[in-house]
C-alpha positions as protocol buffer text, in pm:
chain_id: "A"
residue {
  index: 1
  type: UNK
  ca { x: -5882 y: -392 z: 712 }
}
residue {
  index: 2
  type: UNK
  ca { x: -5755 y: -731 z: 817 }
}
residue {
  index: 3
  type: UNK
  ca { x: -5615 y: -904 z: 525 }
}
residue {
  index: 4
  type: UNK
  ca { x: -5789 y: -1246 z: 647 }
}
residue {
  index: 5
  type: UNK
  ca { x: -6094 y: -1078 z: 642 }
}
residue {
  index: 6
  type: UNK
  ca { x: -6081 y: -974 z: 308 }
}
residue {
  index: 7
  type: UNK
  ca { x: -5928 y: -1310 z: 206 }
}
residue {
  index: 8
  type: UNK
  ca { x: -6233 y: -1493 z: 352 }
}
residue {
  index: 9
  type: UNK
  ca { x: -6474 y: -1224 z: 158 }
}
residue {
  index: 10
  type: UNK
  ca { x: -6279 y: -1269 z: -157 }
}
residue {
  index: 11
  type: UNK
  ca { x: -6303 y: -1612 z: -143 }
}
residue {
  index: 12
  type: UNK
  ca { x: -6706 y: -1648 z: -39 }
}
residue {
  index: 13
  type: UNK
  ca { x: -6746 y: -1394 z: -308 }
}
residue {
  index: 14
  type: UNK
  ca { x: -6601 y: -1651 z: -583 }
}
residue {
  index: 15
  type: UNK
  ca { x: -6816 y: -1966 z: -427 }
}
residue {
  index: 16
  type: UNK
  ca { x: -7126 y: -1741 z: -485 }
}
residue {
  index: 17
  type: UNK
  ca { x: -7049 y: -1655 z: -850 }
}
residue {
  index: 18
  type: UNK
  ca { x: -6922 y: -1929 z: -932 }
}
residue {
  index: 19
  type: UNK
  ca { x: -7305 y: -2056 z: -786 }
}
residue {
  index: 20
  type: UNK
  ca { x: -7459 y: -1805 z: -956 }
}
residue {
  index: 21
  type: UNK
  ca { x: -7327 y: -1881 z: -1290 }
}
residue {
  index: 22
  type: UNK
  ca { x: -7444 y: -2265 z: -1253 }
}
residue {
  index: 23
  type: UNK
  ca { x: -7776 y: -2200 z: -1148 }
}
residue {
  index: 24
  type: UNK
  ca { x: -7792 y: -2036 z: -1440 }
}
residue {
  index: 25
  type: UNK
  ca { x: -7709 y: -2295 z: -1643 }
}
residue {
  index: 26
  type: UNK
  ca { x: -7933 y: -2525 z: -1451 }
}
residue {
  index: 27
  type: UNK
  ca { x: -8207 y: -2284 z: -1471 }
}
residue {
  index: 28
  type: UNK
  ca { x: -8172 y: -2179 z: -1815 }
}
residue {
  index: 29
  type: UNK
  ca { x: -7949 y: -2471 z: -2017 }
}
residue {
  index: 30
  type: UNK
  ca { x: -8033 y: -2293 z: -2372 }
}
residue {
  index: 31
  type: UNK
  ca { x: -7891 y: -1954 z: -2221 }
}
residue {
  index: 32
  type: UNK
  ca { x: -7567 y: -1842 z: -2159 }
}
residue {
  index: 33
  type: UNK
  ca { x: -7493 y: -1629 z: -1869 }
}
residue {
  index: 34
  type: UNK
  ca { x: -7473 y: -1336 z: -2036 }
}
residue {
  index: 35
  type: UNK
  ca { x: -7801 y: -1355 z: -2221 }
}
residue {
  index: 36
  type: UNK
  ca { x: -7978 y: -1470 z: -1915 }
}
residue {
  index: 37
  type: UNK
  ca { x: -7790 y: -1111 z: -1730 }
}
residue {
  index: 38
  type: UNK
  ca { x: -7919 y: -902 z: -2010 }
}
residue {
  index: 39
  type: UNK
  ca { x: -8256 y: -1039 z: -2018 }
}
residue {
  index: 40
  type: UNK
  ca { x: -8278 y: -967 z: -1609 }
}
residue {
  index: 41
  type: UNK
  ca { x: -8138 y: -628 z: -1644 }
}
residue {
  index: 42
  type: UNK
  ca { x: -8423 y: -533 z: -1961 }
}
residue {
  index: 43
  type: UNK
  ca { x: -8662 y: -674 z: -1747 }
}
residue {
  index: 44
  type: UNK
  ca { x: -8531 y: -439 z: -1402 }
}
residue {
  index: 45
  type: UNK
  ca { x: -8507 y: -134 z: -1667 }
}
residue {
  index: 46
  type: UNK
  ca { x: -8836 y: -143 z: -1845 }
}
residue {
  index: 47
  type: UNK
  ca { x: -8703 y: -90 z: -2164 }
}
residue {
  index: 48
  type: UNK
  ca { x: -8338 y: 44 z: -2261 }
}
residue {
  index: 49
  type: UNK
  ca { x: -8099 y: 1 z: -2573 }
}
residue {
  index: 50
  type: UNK
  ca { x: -7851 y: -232 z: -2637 }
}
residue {
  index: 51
  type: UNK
  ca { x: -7574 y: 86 z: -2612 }
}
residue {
  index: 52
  type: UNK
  ca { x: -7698 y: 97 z: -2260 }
}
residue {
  index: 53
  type: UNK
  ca { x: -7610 y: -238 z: -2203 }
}
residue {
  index: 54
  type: UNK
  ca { x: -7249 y: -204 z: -2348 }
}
residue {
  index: 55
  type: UNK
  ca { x: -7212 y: 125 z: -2094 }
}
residue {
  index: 56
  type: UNK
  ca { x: -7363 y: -69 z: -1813 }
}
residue {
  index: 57
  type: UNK
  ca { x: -7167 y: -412 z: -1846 }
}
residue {
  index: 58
  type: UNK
  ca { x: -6876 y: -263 z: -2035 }
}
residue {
  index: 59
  type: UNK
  ca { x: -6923 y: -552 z: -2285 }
}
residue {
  index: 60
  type: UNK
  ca { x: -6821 y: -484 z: -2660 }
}
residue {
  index: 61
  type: UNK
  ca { x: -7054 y: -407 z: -2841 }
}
residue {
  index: 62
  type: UNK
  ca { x: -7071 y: -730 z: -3093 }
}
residue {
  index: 63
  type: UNK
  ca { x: -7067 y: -932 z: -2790 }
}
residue {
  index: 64
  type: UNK
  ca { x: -7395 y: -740 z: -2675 }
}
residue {
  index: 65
  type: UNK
  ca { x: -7542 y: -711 z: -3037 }
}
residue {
  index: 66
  type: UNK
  ca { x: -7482 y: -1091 z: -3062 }
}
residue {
  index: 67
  type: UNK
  ca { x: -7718 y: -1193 z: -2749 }
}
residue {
  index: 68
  type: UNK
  ca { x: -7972 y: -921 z: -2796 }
}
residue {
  index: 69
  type: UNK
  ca { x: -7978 y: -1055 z: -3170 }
}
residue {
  index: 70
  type: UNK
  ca { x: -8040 y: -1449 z: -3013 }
}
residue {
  index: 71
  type: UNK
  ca { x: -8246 y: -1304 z: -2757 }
}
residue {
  index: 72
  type: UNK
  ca { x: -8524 y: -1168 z: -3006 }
}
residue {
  index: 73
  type: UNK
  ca { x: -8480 y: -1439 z: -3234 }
}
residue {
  index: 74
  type: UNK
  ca { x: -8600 y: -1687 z: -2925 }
}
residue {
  index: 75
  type: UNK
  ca { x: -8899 y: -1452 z: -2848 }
}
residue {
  index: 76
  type: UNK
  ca { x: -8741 y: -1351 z: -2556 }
}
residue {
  index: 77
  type: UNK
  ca { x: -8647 y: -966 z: -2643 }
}
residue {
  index: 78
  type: UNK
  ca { x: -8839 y: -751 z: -2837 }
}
residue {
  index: 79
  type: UNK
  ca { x: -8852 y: -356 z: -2991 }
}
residue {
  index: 80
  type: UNK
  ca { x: -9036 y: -108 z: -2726 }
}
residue {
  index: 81
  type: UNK
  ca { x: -9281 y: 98 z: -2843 }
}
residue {
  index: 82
  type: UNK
  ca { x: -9069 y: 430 z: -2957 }
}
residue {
  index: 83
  type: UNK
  ca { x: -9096 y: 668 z: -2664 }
}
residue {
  index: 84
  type: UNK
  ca { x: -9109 y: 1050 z: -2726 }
}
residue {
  index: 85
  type: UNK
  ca { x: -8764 y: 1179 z: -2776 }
}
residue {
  index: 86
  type: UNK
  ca { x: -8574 y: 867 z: -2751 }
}
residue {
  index: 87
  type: UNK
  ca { x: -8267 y: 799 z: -2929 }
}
residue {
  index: 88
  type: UNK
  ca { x: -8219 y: 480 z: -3040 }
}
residue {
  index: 89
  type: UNK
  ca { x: -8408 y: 133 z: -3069 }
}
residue {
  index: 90
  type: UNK
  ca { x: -8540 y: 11 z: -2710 }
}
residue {
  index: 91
  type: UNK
  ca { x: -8578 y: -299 z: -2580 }
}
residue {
  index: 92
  type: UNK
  ca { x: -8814 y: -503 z: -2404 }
}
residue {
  index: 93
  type: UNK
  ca { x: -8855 y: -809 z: -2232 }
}
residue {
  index: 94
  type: UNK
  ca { x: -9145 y: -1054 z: -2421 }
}
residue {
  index: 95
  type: UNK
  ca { x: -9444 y: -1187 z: -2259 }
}
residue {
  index: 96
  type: UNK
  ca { x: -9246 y: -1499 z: -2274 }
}
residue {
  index: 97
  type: UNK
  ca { x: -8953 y: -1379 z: -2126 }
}
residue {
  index: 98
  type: UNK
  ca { x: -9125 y: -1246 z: -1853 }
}
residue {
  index: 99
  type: UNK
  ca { x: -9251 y: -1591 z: -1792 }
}
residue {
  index: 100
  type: UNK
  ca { x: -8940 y: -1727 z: -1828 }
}
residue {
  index: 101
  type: UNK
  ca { x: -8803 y: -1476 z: -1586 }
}
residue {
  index: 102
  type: UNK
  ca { x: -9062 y: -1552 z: -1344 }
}
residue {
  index: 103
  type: UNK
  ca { x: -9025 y: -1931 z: -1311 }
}
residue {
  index: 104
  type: UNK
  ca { x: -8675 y: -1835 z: -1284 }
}
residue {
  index: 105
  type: UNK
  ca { x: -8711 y: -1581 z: -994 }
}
residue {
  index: 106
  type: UNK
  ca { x: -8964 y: -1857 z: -865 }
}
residue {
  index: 107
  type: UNK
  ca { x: -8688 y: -2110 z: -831 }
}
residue {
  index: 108
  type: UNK
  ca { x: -8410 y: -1887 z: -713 }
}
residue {
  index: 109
  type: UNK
  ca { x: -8654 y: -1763 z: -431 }
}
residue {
  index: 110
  type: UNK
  ca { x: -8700 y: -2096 z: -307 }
}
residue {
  index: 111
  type: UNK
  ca { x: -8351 y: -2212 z: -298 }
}
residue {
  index: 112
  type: UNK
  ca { x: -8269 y: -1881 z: -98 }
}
residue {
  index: 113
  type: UNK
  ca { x: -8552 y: -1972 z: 133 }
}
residue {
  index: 114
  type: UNK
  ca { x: -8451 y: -2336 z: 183 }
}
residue {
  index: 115
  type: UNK
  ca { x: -8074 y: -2209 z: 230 }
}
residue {
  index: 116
  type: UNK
  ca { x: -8144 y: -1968 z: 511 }
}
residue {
  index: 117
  type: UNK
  ca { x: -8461 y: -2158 z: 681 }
}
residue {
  index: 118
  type: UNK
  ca { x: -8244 y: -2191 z: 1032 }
}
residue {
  index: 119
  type: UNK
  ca { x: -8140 y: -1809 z: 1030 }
}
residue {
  index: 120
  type: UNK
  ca { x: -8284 y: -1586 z: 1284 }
}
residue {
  index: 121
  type: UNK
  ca { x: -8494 y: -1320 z: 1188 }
}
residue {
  index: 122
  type: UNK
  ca { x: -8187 y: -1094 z: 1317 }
}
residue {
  index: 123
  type: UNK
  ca { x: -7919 y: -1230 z: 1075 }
}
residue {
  index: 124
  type: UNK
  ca { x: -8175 y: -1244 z: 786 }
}
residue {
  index: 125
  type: UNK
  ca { x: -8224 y: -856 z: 837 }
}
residue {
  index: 126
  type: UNK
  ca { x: -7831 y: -794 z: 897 }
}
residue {
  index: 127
  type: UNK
  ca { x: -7741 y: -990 z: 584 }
}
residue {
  index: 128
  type: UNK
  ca { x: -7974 y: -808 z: 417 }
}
residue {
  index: 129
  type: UNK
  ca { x: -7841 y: -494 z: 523 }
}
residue {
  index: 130
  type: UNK
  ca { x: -7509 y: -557 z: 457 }
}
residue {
  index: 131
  type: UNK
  ca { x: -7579 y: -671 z: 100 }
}
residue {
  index: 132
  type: UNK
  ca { x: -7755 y: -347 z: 18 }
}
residue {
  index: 133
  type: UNK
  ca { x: -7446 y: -123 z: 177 }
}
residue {
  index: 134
  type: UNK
  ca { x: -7206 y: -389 z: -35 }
}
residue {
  index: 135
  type: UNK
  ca { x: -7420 y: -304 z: -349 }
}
residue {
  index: 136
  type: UNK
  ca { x: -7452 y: 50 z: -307 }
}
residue {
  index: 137
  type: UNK
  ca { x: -7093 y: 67 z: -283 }
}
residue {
  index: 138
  type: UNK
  ca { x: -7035 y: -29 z: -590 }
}
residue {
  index: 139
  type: UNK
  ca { x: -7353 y: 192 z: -713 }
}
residue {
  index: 140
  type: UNK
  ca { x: -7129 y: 521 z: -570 }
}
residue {
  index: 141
  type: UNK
  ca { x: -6822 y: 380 z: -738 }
}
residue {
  index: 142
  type: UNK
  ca { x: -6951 y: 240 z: -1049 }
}
């Protein structure tokens, strides 16, 4: 693979986080990245424990109990209903976190939308499909 290449991809890769992380903050001042990732990724699950969390992020564990702790205590999080043979307390996203997730999605939408309003129909569905086979590398890997 040409080392440019991967240079130039490296280096897109870090704008876009580094984007990412800030619309974050501009969406959601009173939440840190990482509570804001964990709220999206209860939300995505359905429910799920905070263990699967620290598996899935590869977080420690206080660092996990910590925001799920701040995340009920702001409404945002709260206990599942116990399902049948479940181990474990499980999480779920709050009305109001699901409304907060929402206007959040809202926004993000229409930034995307305003950033790619001159792309073709052609490179909206290649970028697409690139981004999926990018992701579900890492799925296979992961």
């Amino acid at each position: 693979m040409p080392d440019d290449a991967l240079a130039a991809i490296h280096a897109e890769l870090n704008a876009f986080a580094r984007r990412i992380r800030g619309n974050v903050a501009r969406l959601h001042p009173d939440l840190s990245f990482v509570a804001y990732t964990l709220l999206a990724h209860v939300q995505a699950s359905g429910t799920c424990r905070a263990a699967d969390l620290v598996a899935y992020y590869g977080l420690d564990k206080s660092t996990v109990s910590r925001q799920v702790a701040d995340l009920e205590r702001r409404g945002l999080l709260e206990p599942a209903p116990p399902a049948p043979g479940a181990r474990g307390q499980q999480l779920q996203v709050s009305p109001e976190g699901r409304e907060r997730l929402a206007r959040a999605a809202a926004q993000q939408r229409q930034a995307l939308e305003e950033r790619v309003a001159g792309w073709s129909p052609h490179d909206l569905a290649a970028f697409a499909d690139y981004l999926r086979r990018f992701n579900a590398a890492d799925e296979r890997d992961g």
